[in-house]
Every structure is written in structure tokens, then in C-alpha cells.
N, C-alpha and C positions, 0 to 999 in steps of 0.2 A: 322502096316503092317506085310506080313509076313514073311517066311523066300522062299521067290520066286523069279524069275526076276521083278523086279519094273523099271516102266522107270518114269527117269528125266522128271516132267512135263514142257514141253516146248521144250522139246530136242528130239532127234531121238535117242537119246544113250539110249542104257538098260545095267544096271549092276545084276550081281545076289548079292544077301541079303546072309551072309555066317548065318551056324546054329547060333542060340543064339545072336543073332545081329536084333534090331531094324533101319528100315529106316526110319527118322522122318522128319516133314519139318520145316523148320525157319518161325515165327510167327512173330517177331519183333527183332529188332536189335539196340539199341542205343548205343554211343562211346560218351564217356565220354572225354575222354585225347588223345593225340598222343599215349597213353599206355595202357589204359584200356576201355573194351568195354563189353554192357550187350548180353545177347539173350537170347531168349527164344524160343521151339520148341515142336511140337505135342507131346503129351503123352498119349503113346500105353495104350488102356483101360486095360492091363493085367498087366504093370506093377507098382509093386509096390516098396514101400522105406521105409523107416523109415528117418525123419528130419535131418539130421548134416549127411549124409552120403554122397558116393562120386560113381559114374558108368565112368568106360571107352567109351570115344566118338572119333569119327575120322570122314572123310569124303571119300564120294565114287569117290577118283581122282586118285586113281592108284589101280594097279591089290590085292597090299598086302596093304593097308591102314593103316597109322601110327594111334595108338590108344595110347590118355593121359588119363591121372585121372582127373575126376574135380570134385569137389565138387556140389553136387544140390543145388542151392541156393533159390529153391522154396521150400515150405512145402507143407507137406504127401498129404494135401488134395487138391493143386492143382492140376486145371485141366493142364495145362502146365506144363514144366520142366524148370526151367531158370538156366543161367550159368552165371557167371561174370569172366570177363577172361582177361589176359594180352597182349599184340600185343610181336611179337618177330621175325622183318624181317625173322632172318633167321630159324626161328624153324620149326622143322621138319613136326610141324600141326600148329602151331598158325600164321604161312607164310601164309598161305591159306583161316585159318580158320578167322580173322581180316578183309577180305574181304565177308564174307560171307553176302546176300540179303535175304529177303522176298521171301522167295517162294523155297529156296535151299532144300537141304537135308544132312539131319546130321546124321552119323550112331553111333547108342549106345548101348551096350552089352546087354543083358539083367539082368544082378547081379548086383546089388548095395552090396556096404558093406563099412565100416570105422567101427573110435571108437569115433568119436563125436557125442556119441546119449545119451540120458539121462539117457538109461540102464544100461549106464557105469560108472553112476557116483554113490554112496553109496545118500539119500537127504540129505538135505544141508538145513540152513536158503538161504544161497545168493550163487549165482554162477558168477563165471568170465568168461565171455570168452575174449582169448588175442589177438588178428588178428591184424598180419600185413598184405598191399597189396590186394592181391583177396582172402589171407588167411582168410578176412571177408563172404566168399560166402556159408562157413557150416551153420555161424551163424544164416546167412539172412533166414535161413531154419528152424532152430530152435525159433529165438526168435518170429517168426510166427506160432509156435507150441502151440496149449493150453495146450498142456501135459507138455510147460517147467514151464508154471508159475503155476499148479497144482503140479508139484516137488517143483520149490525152492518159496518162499516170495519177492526175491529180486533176478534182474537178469541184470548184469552191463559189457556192449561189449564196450570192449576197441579196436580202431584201430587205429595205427601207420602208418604212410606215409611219403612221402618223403616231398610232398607239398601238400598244401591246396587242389589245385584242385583235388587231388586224393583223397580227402574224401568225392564228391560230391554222388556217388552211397551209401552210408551207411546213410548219412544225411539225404539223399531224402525217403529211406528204412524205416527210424524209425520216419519220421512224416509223412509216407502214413500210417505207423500200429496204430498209435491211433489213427486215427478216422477208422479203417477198422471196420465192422461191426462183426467179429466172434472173430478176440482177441485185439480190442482195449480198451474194459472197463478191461480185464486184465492186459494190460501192461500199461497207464496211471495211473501214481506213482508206477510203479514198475521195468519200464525196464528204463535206464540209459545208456547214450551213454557217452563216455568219447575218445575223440579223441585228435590226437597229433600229431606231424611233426617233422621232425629231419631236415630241412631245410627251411630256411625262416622267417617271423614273423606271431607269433601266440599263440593265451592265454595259448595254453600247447604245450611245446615244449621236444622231449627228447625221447631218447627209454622206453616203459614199464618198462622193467628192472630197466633200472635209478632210474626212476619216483617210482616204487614199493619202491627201498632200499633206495631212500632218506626220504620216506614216507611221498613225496607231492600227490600222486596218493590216498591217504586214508585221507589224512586233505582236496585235492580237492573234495574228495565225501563225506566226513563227514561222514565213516564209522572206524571201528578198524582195526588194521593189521590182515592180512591172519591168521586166526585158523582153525587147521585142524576139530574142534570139531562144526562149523559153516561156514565153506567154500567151495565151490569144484572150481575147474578149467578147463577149458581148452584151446587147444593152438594150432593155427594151424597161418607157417607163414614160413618165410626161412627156413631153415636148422638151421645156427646160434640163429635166434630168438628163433625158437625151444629147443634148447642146451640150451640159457639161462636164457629163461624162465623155462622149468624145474627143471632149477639147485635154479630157485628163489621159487618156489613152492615149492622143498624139503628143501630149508634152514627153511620154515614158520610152516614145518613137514607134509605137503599133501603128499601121497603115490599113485604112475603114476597107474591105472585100466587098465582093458579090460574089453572087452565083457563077456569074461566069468568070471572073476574076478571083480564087481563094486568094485572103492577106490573113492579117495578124488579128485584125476585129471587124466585127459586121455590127447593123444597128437596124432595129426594126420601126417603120413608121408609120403604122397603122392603128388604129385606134378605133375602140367602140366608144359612143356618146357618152 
């Protein structure tokens, strides 16, 4: 759409589109948990992304509209946008946006940007990615990317949760991709899902971190420990997980990239409420 008055279909209300701002509509909506929930929403034929990056989204319910970071959890070449996202009674957009229907409309900036793309990493035999929580929703972008498994040979997403039922969107994620027809003969025997719980019963249990420096995380995948000369990373998830996941990635000797600088690991630090 454009940057004009659009009215809410079905409603009598008109709002105006500010510059640089997308009005799109909700396509689908599935809730996972009393905490987590997916969507997906029309995608403006003009814009574009690069995989593992992230666009400011809000809704048109007040005059100034709160705008978060989210991650795109679809890749480049969908036709939709999907998000995976957390519920938060009281947040400032996710109050609202946790309710959101089929047919609504979702406002999004038009600039994508982050540092989880694979520009940013130097290649690598194998790559990590570390996701806690909805910190899994760059990934969901990437390991549906053919330009990741054309960078690395081996590409192994790790997601940490509180409970089992939070790891039902990433589970579902990576056995609809092998059989997808554009990168499933890529990523069967190549991508690797490795999940874990820090609450409850369950065959992996523990934060990354842990799991990394006891070195059950590399005897469970039957690979070597983190070398910076065959590894890259990356790591999008709390604050804290962030903190110490990088702190476990330089103990292994990975060196943190950007975009303009490709290294061994990048870290993303943006968040929705």
C-alpha cells in the first residue's frame, strides 16, 4: 500500500499511512502457548530484506503508534512476511498486537536491517545459531535461505526454552523444510536442530552456555569443540543469554563481525517488549 489514507476494511475508520511506513494485512495467525504466537502478513511487492534481519512493526490504534523490532522470520523469497512473537499483557504493542485477527492491519517501516545475515559472517565449514525464546525467528529466515547452506556444509540451530511446549514452532519449522521443495534436498543431512529446556523433563536439558562448557552440546552432536578456523556463530536471545553466549564464543576464540566488518560471530540486539 501506500503512503495515503487507507481505510480499515470493514470499518468506517480511515487512518493516514505516515512516510516510510507500510500498511499490511494479517494473513494468518497461529498461538502456540499462553506466550507465544506466529503471524504472518501481506508483503509490499517493493519491499525487500536480506534473510536474519529485523523491520519495525506497530499497529494503527493510536494517533503516535508504538513501533518494536522484530525479527522476519520468513526468507527473502517469500511471498509473505511472518513474525513469531511473544504475548506481554502489559506491553506497550504486544497488549494489542497477541490479539490481533485475519483480516487486521499491521504497520511496518519500510528499512529492514540487523547483523544476522550471512554477510557478516567470514565462511565457515559449520555455523551455529544460538536462540533462546522468539530469539529463534531470524533463524526461521535463514536456515530457509539457500545462500546459507551454499556458505556453510553444516548448519546446527540451537533453541533453549523454558518448557517443551515452547519449542513446538521451531520443531514444526524444520520438518516442514525438508520436504519444502526449493531447500529441502539442501538441508536434509545438513541442518540440525538441537533443542533444550531449563525447566521440566527432557532429553536436553540446561542453558547453551552450560551445555557448550561441559562439552555435552558437541559429544550430543558428534562434532569438535568451537574452532575459530571451522566455526562461525550467532546469537540472538535475552540480554543475558546474549552476554553469555558471547562471552562463550570468545573463550573458543570467535571474533564478534558486522556488516561491515565479516568475523567468526555476530550478535543481534534488538528486541520487542
Amino acid at each position: 500500500m501506500t503512503d495515503d489514507v487507507v481505510i480499515i476494511q470493514g470499518e468506517q475508520t480511515e487512518f493516514a499511512v505516515p512516510t516510510g511506513v507500510f500498511a499490511e494485512t494479517v494473513t494468518s495467525v497461529e498461538h502456540y502457548t499462553d506466550r507465544l504466537f506466529k503471524f504472518r502478513i501481506s508483503r509490499p511487492a517493493s519491499f525487500r530484506f536480506r534473510s536474519g534481519e529485523f523491520v519495525m512493526i506497530g499497529l494503527p490504534n493510536a494517533d503516535k503508534p508504538v513501533y518494536r523490532a522484530y525479527s522476519i522470520a520468513s526468507p527473502s523469497w517469500d511471498e509473505e512476511i511472518e513474525f513469531f512473537s511473544i504475548k506481554v499483557d502489559d506491553g506497550p504493542l504486544t497488549e494489542h498486537l497477541q490479539k490481533i485477527q485475519v483480516g487486521d492491519t499491521v504497520l511496518m517501516r519500510k528499512k529492514s536491517t540487523g547483523t544476522l545475515v550471512n554477510d557478516a559472517l567470514l565462511p565457515g565449514k559449520r555455523v551455529y545459531m544460538f536462540s533462546t525464546g522468539t530469539g529463534i525467528a531470524p533463524f526461521a529466515s535463514l536456515i530457509r535461505d539457500p545462500d546459507t547452506y551454499e556458505k556453510f556444509d553444516e548448519v546446527i540451530l540451537t533453541h533453549t526454552c523454558r518448557e517443551v511446549s515452547e519449542l513446538t514452532y521451531g520443531k514444526e519449522l524444520v520438518a516442514q523444510i525438508m520436504d519444502d521443495p526449493l531447500v529441502g534436498e539442501l538441508a536434509r543431512g545438513r541442518l540440525r536442530h538441537y533443542c533444550s529446556i531449563t525447566r521440566g523433563d527432557y532429553e536436553f536439558k540446561g542453558r547453551i552456555t552450560d551445555l557448550m562448557r561441559s562439552g555435552k552440546l558437541f559429544s550430543d552432536l558428534d562434532v569438535p569443540p568451537i574452532n575459530p578456523d571451522e566455526d562461525r556463530g550467532m546469537i540472538c536471545g535475552s540480554m543475558a543469554m546474549l552476554n553469555d553466549t558471547k562471552a562463550a564464543l570468545e573463550g573458543f576464540g570467535l571474533v564478534e563481525g558486522a556488516n561491515n566488518k565479516p568475523a567468526t560471530f555476530v550478535v543481534e540486539r534488538a528486541f520487542v517488549d
